[in-house]
N, C-alpha and C positions, 0 to 999 in steps of 0.2 A: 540260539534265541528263539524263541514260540512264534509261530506267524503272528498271533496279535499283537505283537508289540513290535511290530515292522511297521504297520499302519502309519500309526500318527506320525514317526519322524518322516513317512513318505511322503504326505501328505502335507507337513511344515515346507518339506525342500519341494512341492510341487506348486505348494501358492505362492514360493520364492519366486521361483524360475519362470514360471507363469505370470509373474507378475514384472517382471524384469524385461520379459517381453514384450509386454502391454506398454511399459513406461517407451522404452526403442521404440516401439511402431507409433506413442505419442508423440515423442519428440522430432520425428521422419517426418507424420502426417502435419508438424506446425512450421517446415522449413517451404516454403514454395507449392505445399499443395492445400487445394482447397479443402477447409477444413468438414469433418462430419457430418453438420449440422446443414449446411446447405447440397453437400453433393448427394444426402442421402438422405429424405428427409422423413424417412422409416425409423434414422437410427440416434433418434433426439436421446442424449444420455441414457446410453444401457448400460446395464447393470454386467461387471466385471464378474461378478459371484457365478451367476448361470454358466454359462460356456466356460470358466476355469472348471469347475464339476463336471460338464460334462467328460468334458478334456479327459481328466483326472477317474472318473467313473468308465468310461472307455478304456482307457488305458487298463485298468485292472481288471476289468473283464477281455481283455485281450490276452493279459498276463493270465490269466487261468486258467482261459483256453489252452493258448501254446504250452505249458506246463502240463495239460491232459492228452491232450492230443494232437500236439506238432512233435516232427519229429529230431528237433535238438531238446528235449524238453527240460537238459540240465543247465541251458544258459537261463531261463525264466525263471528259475530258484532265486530270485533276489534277500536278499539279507540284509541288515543293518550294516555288518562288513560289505558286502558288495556294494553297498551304496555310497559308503565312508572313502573307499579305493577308487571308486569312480569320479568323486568330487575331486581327487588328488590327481588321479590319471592322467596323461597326455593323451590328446586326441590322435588316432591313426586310421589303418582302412581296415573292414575287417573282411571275410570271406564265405558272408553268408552266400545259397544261392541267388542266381543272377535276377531271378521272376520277384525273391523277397524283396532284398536290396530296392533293384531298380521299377517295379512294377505294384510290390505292398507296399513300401513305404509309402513313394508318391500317393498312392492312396489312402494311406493310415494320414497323412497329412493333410488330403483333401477332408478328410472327415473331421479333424479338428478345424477346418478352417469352415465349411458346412453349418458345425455349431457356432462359431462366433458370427459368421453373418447372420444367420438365422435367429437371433437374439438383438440382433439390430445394431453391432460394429459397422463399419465402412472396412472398406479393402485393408488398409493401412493398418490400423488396428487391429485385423483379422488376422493379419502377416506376423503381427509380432504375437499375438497367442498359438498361431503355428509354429513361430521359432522356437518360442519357449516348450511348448509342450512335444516338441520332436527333442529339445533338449533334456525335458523332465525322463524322458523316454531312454536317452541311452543311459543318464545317470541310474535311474529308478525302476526303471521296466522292463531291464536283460541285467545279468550279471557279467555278462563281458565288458571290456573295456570299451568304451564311447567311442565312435566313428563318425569324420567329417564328414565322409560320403553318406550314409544315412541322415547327418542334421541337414547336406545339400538337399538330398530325396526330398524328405519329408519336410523340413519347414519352407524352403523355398517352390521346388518342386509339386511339392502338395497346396503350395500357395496358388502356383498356376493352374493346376488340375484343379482345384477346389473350386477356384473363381469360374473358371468355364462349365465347369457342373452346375453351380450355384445358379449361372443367370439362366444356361438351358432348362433347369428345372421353373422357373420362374416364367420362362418364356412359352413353358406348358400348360402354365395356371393362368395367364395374362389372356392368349391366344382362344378364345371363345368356339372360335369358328372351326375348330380342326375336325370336326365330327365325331368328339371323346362327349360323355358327360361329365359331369363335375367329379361322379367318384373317380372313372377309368382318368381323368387328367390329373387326379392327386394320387392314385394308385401310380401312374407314370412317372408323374412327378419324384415323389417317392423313391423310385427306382432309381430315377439318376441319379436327385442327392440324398439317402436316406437320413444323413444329418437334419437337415432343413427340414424333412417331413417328420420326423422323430418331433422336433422341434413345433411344429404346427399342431401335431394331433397331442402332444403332452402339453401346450400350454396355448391351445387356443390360440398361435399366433395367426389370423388369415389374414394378414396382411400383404401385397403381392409386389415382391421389387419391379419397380417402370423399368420397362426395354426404352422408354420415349419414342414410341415409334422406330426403332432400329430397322432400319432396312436388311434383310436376313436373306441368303439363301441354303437350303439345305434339300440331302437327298437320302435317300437308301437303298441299297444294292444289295441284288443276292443273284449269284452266279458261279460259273467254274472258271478253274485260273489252272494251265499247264507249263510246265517246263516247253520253249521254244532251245534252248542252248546253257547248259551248266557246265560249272568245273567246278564240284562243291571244293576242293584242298582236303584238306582236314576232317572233313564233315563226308565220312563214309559208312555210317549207320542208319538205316532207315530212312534216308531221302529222299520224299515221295513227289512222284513226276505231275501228280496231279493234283488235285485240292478245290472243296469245294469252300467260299468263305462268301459272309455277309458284314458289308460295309457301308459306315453311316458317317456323313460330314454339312460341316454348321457354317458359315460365314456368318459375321453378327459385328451391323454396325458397319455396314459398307458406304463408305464416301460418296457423297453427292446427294445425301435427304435433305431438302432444304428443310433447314431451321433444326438440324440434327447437330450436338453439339458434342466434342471428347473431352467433357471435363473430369469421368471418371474411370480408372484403372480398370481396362477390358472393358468400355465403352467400344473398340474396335477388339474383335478377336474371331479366329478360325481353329476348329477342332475336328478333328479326324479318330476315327478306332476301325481298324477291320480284325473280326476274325475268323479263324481259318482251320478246315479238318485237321489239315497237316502238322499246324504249330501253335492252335487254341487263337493266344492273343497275335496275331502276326503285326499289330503296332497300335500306339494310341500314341498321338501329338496334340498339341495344342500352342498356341501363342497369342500372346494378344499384344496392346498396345500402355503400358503404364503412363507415360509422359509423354505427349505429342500435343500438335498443333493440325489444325486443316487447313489448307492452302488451295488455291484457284489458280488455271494458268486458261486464259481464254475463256468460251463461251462452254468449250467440250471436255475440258478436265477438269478431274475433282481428286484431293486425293489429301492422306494425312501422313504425318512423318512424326518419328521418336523413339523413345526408348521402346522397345518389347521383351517381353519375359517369356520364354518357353519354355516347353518338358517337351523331350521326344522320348518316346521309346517304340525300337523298330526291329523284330524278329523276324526274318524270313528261315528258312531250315538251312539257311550256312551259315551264317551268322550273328550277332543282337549287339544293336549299338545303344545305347540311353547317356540323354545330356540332358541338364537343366544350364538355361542359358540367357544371357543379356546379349543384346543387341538392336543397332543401331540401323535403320530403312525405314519403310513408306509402304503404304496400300494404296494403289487408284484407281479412278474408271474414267478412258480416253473412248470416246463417243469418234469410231474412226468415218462412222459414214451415216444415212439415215437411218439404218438397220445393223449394221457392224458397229459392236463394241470390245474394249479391253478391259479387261479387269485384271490387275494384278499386286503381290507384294515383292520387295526387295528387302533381303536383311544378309546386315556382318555383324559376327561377334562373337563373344567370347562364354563359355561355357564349361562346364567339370561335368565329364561322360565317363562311363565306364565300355569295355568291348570285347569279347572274344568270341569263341569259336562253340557251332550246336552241331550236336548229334555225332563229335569227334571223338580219338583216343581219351582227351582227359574229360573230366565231370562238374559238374553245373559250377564248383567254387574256383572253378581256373578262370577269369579273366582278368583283366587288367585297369587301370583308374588312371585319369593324366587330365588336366588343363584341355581343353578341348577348341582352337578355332576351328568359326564354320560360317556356314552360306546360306541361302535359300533365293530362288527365281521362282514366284509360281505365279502361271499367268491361265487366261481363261477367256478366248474370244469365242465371242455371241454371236448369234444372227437370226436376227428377225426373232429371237425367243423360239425358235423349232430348232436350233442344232449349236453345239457349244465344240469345243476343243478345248482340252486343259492339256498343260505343260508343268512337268516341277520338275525342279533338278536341287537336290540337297550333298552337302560334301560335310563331312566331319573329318580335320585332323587329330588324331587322341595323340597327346605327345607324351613325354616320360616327365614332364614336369608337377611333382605332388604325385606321384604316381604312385608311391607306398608298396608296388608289388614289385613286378620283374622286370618294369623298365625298358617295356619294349615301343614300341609309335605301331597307328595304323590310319591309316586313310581312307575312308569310306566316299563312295559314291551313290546315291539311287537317283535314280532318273524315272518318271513316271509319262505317261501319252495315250490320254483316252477321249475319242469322240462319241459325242449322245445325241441322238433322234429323239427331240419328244414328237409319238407319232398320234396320242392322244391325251388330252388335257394333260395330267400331271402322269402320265405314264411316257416312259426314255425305255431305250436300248443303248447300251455302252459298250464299246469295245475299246478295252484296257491293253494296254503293254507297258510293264514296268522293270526295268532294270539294275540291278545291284552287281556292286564291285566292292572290294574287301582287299589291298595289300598291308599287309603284315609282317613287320620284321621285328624281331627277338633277339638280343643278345646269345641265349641259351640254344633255341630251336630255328636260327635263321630266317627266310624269307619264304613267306608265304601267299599265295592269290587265290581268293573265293571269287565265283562270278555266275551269276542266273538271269534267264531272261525270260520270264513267261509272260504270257500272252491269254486274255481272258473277256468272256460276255457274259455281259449283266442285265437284267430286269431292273429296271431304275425307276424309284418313285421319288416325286419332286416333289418341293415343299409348296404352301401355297403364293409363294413367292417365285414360282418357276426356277429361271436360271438366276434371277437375283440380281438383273440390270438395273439401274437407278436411271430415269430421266426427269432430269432437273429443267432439260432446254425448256 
């Protein structure tokens, strides 16, 4: 059949399924939450037409791309038959690389999610044009068979990247006083979510999503990180003992602003990316808060609890875990003395990650896919605002359940431990030590243990928020 006449029926099954999506995130956003029109009051009935186009306009410009110049360029040959098999198809896992999979998607997802908020949807709504157009995408936009772990990636996955890009970008444009001008803050802007600024500079939207005063803190790092003690396993190619990497992380919506309130999905949320000589992206996480309540216990605690939605993805040069996940804890800030504070989160829950092994015998499409429980403790005591100490310790179990591949379990551990000096205004010295653990057992290749411990200092520049303590007293 002639590529023109692939068009239109693509484009019938993409205003379907786009639209199938739209109706789910309606029918979600009128069960228990508050509805569009008051949580967001940017997004008085918008127009479903824009952001399905975009969707749908991106998407085929991605498919052309990859078709010129990626290098599977014969899954992108989409057909009327490719498209007709896909509609029929069972869903299963497929075995692109691990960086596509688990690191594009999620972002090919935050971009459609990017253009729906940026036309004036609410979260909910925004979710469900992500689900469908991650759906439009493996019926219509590969010629392989549809993959669950790509619909996880991208429309949930990219739900959660999307939202934390979305308000960071917002919270670039809002924030006057950073010492940007207006162009260098839409130029930045841009950068984070180029959805949204696509969006701005193509239809005059300057409109700016309210942070409501979110209490926020944030930093940036650029320093050297060394191996203190490894045992890569597997991972005997290219290894590097040293690395230099530059790391950027957000709090947004920290517990205890008076008259601050969580009525809207990532009204609380925390975001992290570092990257690194040795392994580019060495992680980007994020989670925030969809369903929660705030809570008081005495004059000195503050703090919120509910559902959260995450994406982690975390490469160090042994190994790469990535989860998109639900889960159940709290964020708070315990005032322990006139000048000592805590801040911290608590979460369990449940997740679908993918896992294996870098830089080993096999190659990028050997990993594995399972149901995933996990953890998180991350805590952050203050003092006096000149010296902090964070703590986190994350555990991913990947089991063999939904696992589609070879059906083996792993258990990951990293544990992180950095104290900062600010020794002038918003200028810190950090000294980091972070730790990863990796057991691995296989049906086919046995039991295996990854483990690294390097040790690292940083140049730290603070937000103008400093450490990010709230006092309410």
């Amino acid at each position: 059949m002639p590529p023109a006449s692939r068009l239109p029926r693509a484009v019938r099954i993409g205003a379907w399924v786009l639209a199938f999506g739209v109706s789910n995130a309606w029918a979600i956003d009128h069960v228990g939450v508050e509805p569009a029109a008051s949580a967001d009051a940017e997004a008085s009935q918008p127009s479903l037409l824009l952001p399905a186009l975009e969707i749908m306009g991106f998407q085929v410009l991605l498919n052309r791309y990859n078709r010129v110049f990626g290098e599977q360029r014969r899954d992108y040959d989409v057909t009327a038959d490719s498209i007709r098999r896909n509609l029929r198809s069972s869903w299963g896992t497929d075995k692109d690389p691990f960086e596509t999979n688990q690191l594009g998607h999620p972002y090919q997802g935050a971009m459609y999610h990017g253009f729906a908020r940026s036309a004036g949807f609410d979260y909910w709504h925004s979710l469900g044009l992500d689900f469908g157009g991650s759906a439009l995408w493996e019926i219509a936009g590969e010629n392989t068979h549809p993959s669950r772990n790509d619909q996880v990636a991208s429309g949930i996955g990219g739900s959660f990247l999307g939202e934390a890009l979305f308000r960071m970008s917002s919270l670039v444009l809002e924030k006057e006083g950073a010492g940007l001008s207006p162009f260098w803050r839409e130029v930045a802007a841009t950068a984070i979510d180029p959805a949204a600024g696509f969006n701005r500079l193509a239809f005059a939207r300057r409109s700016i999503f309210s942070s409501r005063d979110a209490a926020y803190y944030s930093r940036l790092q650029f320093g050297y990180s060394g191996s203190v003690q490894r045992d890569p396993g597997l991972s005997t190619r290219g290894v590097q003992r040293n690395e230099a990497q530059l790391d950027f992380a957000l709090d947004y919506g920290l517990p205890g602003a008076p008259g601050y309130e969580y009525r809207r999905p990532f009204d609380y949320f925390s975001f992290q990316a570092t990257g690194s000589s040795a392994s580019k992206i060495e992680n980007v996480m994020t989670r925030g808060l969809l369903v929660g309540r705030s809570y008081a216990v005495g004059n000195d605690y503050r703090g919120v609890w509910g559902l959260y939605g995450s994406y982690d993805y975390i490469a160090p040069q042994t190994y790469r875990v990535s989860s998109t996940a639900l889960s159940l804890g709290s964020t708070a800030q315990w005032w322990l003395g006139p000048t000592l504070s805590l801040q911290g989160t608590a979460l369990a829950g449940l997740g679908y990650a993918a896992v294996g092994t870098t830089r080993g015998p096999v190659g990028e499409r050997a990993y594995n896919y399972g149901v995933a429980p996990q953890a998180l403790l991350a805590l952050r005591f203050t003092n006096d605002d000149k010296t902090s100490l964070d703590l986190a310790l994350r555990e991913y179990f990947v089991s063999n359940v939904a696992s589609g591949t070879s059906g083996g379990r792993d258990n990951i551990i990293r544990g992180e431990a950095s104290f900062t000096w600010r020794f002038a205004r918003l200028r810190a010295l950090t000294f980091k030590l972070i730790g990863n653990r990796r057991d691995a057992r296989f049906t086919s290749l046995g039991s295996t243990r990854q483990t690294q411990v390097t040790a690292g200092i940083f140049y730290t520049l603070l937000g103008q928020d400093r450490f990010g303590v709230v006092d309410w007293r």
